[in-house]
C-alpha positions, 0 to 999 in steps of 0.5 A: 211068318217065318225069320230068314238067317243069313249066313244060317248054315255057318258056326254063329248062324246054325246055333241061332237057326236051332234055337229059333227052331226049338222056339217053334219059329219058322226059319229060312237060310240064305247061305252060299255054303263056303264055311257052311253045311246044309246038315246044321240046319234041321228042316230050315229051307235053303236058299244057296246064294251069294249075298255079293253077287250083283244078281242076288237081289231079285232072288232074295226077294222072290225068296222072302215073299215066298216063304212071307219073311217078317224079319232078317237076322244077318251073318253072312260076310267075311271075318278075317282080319288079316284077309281083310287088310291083304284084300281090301277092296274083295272085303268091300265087295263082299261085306258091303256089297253083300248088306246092300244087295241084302237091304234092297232085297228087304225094302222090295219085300216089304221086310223092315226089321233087321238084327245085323251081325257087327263087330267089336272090330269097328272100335279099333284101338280104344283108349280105355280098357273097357269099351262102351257103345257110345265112343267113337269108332276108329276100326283099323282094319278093312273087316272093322270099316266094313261092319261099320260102314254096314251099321251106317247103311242100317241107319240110312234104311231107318231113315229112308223107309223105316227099317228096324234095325239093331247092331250086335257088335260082339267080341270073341265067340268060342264053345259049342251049343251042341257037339255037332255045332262045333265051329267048321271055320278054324278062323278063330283062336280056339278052333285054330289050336284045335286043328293045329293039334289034330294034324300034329302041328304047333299052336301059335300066339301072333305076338307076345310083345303088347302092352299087356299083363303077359304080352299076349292080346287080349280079348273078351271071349263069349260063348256062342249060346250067349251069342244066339240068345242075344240075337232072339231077344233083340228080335223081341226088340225090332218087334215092339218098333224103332229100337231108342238104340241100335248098338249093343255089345255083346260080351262078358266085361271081362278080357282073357289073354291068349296065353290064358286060352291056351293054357286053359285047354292045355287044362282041359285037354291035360296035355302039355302041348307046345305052342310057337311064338308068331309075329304079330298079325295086321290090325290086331289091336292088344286089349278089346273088353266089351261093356254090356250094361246096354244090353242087360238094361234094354233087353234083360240079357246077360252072358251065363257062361265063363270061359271055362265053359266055353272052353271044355264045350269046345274041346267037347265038340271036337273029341264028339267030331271026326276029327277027334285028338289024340292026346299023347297020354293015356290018362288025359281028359278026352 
């Protein structure tokens, strides 16, 4: 029996991919290789496909028949918020599209459990500052809809043909596992700063005028092996049946500004670097904390890593990668 990961060769999906690995878990990844590198994978077998193409379906199930899938852990979709709101419909598409194509695959294989990959985008603009699973979603931007329009689908599969499914709903990953699993992407903050340094550029805040301590958004930054540790044991979960709950989120409980991140690897990296004010981006919402008592209650987990942690591993990984950063100063933390 093996576990497919779709989405296996990007910045979440290789660190799952090599933790299951290192259980002695079979692995197979689906993955179109646009963020991902075959080179994260160990010795997982690839299958190169795009989950949104019409034609995807009879291929995923010849795929999980193939190598006798038991269970879907799936990561593969678009995630730029401000992408999202300039191509809704393309977000849809390849996001909705892509879970459809994924879901019809599994009923034809006879693969009924799922972990799906969701976001704590489908909360939009929460009335509280610590957000808990069971109040209302009002995502505000095309990416949040898209998420949890998929959780919709999951729920639908459960009562149509019996699916297992769980919906992990995270807040901000950051950090690396291992040096050469450093997030490729640069569509989140950390990675953002980081390659703005390496090519000598300014790092930019999107607007230092919310309605927060300092004026710069605030979010729950969790590190990614927390992330990939979460997804294994909510296997665990499907395995032993219908999950009394299917939403989790997957945070620490605790928010961080920007301008904190920023400062913390100026810290880290012992340069003073400059960072630009931006305007704001669309559909940002200002404060999004996660409540994780659902998770610690159903499954034991909880978050071992801070933020310092995440990010002196990030900073770590990059200096480890090509793209390494010259610090202008002679005796600054590499």
């Amino acid at each position: 029996m093996s576990i497919l990961v779709t989405g296996g060769a990007g910045y979440i999906g290789a660190h799952v991919v090599r933790m299951l690995q290192e259980q002695g878990h079979k692995v197979v990844v689906v993955d179109d290789l646009s963020f991902g590198d075959p080179s994260r994978i160990g010795d997982a077998k690839l299958f190169q496909i795009d989950l949104a193409d019409p034609s995807t379906r009879a291929r995923l199930t010849e795929a999980m028949m193939d190598e006798d899938v038991e269970a879907v852990i799936h990561f593969a979709a678009r995630k730029q918020v401000g992408e999202s709101v300039e191509r809704p419909a393309w977000y849809y598409q390849q996001n909705v599209g892509g879970m459809a194509n994924l879901l019809r695959a599994m009923y034809d294989a006879g693969v009924d459990q799922l972990i799906f990959s969701s976001s704590a985008a489908v909360y939009g603009m929460p009335p509280v500052p610590v957000v808990d699973e069971t109040i209302e979603c009002k995502p505000i931007n095309p990416y949040g809809e898209t998420k949890l329009i998929c959780e919709w689908m999951a729920a639908d599969c459960e009562r149509a043909w019996g699916l297992k499914w769980v919906a992990l709903r995270y807040f901000n990953v950051a950090g690396a596992g291992w040096p050469d699993l450093m997030d490729p992407a640069r569509l989140n903050l950390v990675p953002m700063v980081l390659e703005r340094l390496e090519k000598g550029g300014t790092p930019a805040i999107f607007g230092d005028d919310y309605d927060t301590p300092d004026g710069t958004c605030v979010r729950d930054y969790i590190h990614i092996t927390d992330i990939a540790d979460a997804h294994i044991k909510s296997l665990d979960l499907v395995r032993d049946g219908q999950p009394e709950v299917h939403e989790f989120n997957v945070g620490t409980g605790t928010g961080t500004s920007v301008k904190e991140i920023i400062e913390g690897l100026q810290r880290i990296s012992g340069w003073d670097f400059p960072v630009a004010i931006e305007e704001r981006r669309a559909g940002d919402p200002p404060k999004l904390i996660g409540e994780t008592k659902r998770l610690q209650h159903l499954m034991g987990w909880e978050a071992k890593h801070d933020v310092t942690d995440i990010l002196t591993s990030a900073w770590e990984a990059w200096q480890a990668s090509p793209h390494r950063i010259k610090v202008p100063n002679s005796n600054a933390a590499e």
